[in-house]
C-alpha distance (Angstrom), angle and dihedral (degrees) to the residues before:
residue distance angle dihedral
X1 . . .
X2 3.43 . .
X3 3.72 97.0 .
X4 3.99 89.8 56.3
X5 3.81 90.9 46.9
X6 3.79 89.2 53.1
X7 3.39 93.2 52.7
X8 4.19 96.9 42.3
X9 4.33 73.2 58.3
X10 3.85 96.7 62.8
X11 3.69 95.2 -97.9
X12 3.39 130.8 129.3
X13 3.85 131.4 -125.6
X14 3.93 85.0 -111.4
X15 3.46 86.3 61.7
X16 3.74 89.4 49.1
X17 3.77 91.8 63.1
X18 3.64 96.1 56.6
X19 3.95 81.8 62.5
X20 4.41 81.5 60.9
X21 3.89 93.8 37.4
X22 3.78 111.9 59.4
X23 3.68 120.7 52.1
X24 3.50 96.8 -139.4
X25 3.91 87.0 84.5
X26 3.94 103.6 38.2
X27 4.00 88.7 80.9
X28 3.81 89.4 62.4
X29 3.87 117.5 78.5
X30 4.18 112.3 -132.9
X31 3.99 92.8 -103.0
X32 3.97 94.2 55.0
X33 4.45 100.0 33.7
X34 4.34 76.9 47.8
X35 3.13 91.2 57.2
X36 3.84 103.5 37.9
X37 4.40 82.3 55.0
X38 3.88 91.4 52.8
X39 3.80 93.4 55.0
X40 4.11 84.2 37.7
X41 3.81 83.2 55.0
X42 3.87 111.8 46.1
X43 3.64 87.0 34.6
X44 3.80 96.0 63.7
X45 3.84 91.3 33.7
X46 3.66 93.0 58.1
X47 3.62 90.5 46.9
X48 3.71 89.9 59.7
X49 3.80 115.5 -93.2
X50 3.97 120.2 115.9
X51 3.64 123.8 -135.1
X52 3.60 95.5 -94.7
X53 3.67 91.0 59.1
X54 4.15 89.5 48.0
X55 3.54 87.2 54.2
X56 3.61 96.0 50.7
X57 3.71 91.5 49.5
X58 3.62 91.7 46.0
X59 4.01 87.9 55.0
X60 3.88 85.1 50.9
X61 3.73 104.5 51.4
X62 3.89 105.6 11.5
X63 3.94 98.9 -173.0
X64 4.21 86.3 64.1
X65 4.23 86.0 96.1
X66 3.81 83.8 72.3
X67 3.40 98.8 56.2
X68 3.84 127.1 110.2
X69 3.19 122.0 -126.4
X70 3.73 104.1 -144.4
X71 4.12 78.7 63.6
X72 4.22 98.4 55.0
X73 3.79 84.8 42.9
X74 3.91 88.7 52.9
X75 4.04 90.0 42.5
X76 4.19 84.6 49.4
X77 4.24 85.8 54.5
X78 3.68 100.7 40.2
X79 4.11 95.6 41.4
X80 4.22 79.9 59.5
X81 3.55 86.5 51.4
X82 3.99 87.1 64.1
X83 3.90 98.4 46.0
X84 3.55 107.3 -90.0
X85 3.77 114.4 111.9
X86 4.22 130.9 -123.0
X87 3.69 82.1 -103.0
X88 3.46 104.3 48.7
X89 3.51 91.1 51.1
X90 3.51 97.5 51.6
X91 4.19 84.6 44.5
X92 3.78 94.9 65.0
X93 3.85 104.3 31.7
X94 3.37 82.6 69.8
X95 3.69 87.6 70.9
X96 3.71 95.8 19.6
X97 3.68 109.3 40.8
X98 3.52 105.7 157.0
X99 4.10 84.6 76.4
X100 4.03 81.2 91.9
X101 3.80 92.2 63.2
X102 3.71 92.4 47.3
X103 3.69 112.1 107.1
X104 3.76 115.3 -134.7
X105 3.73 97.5 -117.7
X106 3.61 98.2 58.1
X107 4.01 87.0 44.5
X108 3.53 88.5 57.8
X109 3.90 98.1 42.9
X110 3.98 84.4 47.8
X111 3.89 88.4 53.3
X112 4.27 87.6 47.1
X113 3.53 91.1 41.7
X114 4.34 90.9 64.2
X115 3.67 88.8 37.5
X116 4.16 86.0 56.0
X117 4.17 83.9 50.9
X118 3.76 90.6 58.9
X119 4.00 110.9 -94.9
X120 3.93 114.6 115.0
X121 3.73 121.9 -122.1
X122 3.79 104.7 -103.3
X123 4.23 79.4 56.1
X124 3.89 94.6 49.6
X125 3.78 84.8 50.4
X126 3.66 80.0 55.7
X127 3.47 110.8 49.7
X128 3.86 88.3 41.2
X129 3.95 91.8 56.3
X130 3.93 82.8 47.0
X131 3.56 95.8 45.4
X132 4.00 114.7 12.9
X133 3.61 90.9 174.0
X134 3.80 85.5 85.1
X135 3.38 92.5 83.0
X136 4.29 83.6 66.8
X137 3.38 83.7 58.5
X138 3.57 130.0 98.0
X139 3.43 128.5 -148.9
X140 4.06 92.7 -122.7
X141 3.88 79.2 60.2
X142 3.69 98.1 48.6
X143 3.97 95.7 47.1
X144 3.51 92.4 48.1
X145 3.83 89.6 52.5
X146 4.11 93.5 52.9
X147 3.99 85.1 45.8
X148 4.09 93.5 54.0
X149 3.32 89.0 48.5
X150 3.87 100.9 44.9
X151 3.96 75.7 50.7
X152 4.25 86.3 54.9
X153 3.91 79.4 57.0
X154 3.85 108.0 -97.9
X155 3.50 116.1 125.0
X156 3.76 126.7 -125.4
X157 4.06 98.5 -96.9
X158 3.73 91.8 48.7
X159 3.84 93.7 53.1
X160 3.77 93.6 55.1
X161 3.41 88.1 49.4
X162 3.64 92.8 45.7
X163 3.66 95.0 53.5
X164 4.10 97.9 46.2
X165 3.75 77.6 69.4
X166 3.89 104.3 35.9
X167 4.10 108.5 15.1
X168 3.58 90.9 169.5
X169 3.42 86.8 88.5
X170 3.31 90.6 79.8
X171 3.73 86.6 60.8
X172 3.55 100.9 45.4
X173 3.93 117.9 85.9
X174 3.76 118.3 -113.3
X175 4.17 89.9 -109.3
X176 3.72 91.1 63.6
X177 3.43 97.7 46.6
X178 4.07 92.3 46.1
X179 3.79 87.1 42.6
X180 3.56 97.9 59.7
X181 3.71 90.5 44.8
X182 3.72 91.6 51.9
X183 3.86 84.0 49.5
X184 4.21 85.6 51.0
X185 3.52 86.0 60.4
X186 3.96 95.7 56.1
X187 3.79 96.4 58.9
X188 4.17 86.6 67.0
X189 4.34 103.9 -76.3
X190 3.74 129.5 114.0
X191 3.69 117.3 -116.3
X192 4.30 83.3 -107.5
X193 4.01 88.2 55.3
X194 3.46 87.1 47.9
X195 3.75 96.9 55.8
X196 3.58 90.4 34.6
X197 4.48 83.9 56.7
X198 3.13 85.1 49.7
X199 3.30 127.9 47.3
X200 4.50 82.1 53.1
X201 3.75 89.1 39.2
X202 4.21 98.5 35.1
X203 4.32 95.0 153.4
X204 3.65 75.3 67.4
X205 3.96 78.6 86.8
X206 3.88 83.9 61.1
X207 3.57 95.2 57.8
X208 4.48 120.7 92.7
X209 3.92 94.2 -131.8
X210 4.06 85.2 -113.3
X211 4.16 84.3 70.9
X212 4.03 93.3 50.7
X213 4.08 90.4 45.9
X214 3.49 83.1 49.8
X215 3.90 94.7 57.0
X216 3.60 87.3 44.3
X217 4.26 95.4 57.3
X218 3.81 87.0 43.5
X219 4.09 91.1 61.3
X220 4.63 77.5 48.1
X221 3.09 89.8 55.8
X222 3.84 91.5 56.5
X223 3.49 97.1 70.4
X224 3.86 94.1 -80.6
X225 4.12 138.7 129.1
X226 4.07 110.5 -124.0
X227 3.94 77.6 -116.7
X228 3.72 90.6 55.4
X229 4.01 89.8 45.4
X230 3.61 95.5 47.5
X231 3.59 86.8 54.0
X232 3.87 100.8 55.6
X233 3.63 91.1 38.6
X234 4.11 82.8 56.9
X235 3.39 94.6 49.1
X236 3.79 101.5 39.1
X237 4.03 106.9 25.4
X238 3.87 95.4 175.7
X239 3.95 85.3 69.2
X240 3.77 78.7 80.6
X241 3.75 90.3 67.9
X242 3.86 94.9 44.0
X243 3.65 115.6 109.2
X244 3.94 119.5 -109.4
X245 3.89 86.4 -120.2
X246 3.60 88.8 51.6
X247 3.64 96.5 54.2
X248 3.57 99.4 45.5
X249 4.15 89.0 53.5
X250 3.56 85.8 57.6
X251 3.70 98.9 48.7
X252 3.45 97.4 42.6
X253 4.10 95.4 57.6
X254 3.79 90.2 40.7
X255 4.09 94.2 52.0
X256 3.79 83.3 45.2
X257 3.97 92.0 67.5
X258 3.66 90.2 23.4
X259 3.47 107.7 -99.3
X260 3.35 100.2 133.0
X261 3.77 97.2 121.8
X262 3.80 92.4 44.0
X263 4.17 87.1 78.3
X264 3.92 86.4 56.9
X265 4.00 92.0 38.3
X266 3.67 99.2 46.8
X267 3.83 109.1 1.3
X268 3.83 99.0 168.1
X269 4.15 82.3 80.8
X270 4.24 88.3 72.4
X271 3.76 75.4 73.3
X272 3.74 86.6 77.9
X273 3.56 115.8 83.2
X274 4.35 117.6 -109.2
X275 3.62 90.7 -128.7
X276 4.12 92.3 61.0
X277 3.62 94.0 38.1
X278 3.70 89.5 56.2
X279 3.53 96.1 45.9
X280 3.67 96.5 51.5
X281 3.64 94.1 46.1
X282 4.09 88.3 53.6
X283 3.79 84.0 53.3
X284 3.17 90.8 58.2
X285 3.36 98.9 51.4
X286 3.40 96.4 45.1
X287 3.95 85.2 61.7
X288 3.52 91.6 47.9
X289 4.28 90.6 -117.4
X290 3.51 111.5 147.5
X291 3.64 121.1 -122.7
X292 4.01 115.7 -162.0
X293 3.66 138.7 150.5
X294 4.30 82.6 -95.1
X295 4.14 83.5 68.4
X296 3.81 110.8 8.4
X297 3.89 86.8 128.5
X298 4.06 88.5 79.2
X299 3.86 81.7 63.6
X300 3.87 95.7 65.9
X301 3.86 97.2 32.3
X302 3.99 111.6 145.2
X303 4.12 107.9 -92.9
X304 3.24 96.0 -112.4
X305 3.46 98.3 58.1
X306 3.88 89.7 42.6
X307 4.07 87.8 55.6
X308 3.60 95.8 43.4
X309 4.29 87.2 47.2
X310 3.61 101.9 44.3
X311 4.05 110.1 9.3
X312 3.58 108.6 -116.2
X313 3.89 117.7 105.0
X314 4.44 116.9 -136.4
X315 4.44 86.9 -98.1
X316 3.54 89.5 50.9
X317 3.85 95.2 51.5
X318 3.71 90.4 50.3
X319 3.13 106.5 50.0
X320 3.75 94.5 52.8
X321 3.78 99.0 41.5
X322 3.87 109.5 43.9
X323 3.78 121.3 -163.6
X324 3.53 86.3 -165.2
X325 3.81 95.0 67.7
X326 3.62 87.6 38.6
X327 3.92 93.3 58.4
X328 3.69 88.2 40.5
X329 3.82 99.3 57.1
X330 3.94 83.6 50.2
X331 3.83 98.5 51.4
X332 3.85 88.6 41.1
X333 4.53 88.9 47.5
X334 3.90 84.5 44.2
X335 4.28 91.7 54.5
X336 3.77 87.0 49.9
């Protein structure tokens, strides 16, 4: 009976053997461990996941038919109570399922536990929305990760920084994480500029090592040596995370005033948007101040300072010189 029931459901008969694999149901007689799945069932369909999700979930964490339902929707209300939303929860225990047979104590001494390591709570909440496998984590686990890596040679401020951004480092085993460096170190860095990439630049960890040589030929095809692009990537690593579209905007407003070399020269001043950088330098012009490579530092001056020196706030300058009608006139020129 309670084979044909299961599969009436939307299960499968695979799913039916879990029922006659795990001990956790062979003290329930069919009738009452059928009935127990039905509730299961509507409950997490009317909370939003289809069957194929159920059945994924069920494949993850088999003893979830026996749960009651009056305890997931308690686990739904007291997870709000911690800053994560209905949805959210819903979200990840799709992929993360055993969350429902967490109790709420050890939640909440997993949640102190990170704050004790040095990350605040609204970042816990975070990281654990990011990565809810954290909760499977134990703290033994999660020490020993931030001492292998202090062993890689980050220290331990730069690891909790590090994993705010990318806490499935915590998940990943130590030979990953070393391997990728090691493969860092065959596109042309040391292994110190690879740390030092990477610890400002850590989703570099979530990148195949075809995607980061990829980044690398798109700063070539700039107008750049591999020498040169190594170098800016060294000095700047977040210009790994910059779009390709990005990067060429840049470059092709700084060769226009001849600027090229400043991105090799000083390339922490790509941090500053195009649309700025164009704007001031129209200013400029407008005022008849000369901007070279003697001076170009006045172009990437902090706004204050810029507002305080010449009396026109960052909004102000962009709204009256556009980049967007700049780059526009130039694509338009270049179809002619």
């Amino acid at each position: 009976m309670l084979k044909e029931e299961l599969l009436k459901l939307g299960y499968t008969e695979e799913d039916y053997l879990l029922t006659k694999k795990y001990d956790v149901y062979k003290k329930y007689p069919d009738e009452s461990l059928l009935k127990s799945i039905k509730g299961f069932t509507n409950f997490l369909l009317n909370n939003g996941y289809t069957m194929e999700e159920i059945r994924k979930m069920i494949k993850l964490v088999p003893p979830l038919f026996s749960l009651r339902v009056e305890n997931m929707s308690k686990k739904l209300e007291d997870m709000e109570t911690l800053g994560y939303s209905r949805e959210e929860v819903i979200k990840w225990s799709k992929i993360f399922p055993a969350i429902y047979c967490y109790s709420m104590k050890n939640i909440r001494k997993k949640i102190d536990d990170l704050i004790f390591l040095g990350y605040s709570r609204e970042e816990v909440i975070k990281m654990t929305k990011t990565l809810p496998i954290l909760f499977g984590l134990n703290i033994e686990h999660i020490n020993k990760r931030i001492d292998d890596l202090i062993s890689l040679g980050y220290s331990r401020k730069e690891i909790i920084k590090m994993t705010k951004l990318v806490p499935s480092l915590f998940s990943s085993s130590i030979e990953r994480i070393n391997n990728k460096l090691e493969l860092i170190e065959s596109l042309g860095f040391s292994r110190k500029d690879a740390i030092n990439i990477t610890k400002i630049q850590p989703t570099l960890f979530c990148y195949s090592i075809e995607s980061i040589n990829q980044k690398i030929d798109n700063v070539i095809s700039l107008g750049y040596s591999r020498e040169e692009a190594l170098h800016m990537i060294k000095s700047l690593p977040t210009i790994l995370g910059y779009s390709i579209e990005n990067m060429k905007q840049k470059i092709l407003f700084y060769d226009s005033i001849g600027f090229h070399d400043v991105a090799v020269m000083d390339t922490r001043q790509l941090m500053q948007s195009v649309s700025l950088s164009y704007a001031r330098y129209q200013f400029f012009l407008e005022k008849r101040i000369n901007i070279s490579i003697d001076n170009y530092r006045e172009l990437f001056i902090n706004n204050k300072k810029f507002e305080v020196r010449y009396g026109l706030t960052k909004d102000e300058l962009l709204k009256k010189y556009r980049f967007e009608d700049w780059l526009e006139e130039y694509n338009n020129a270049r179809t002619i």
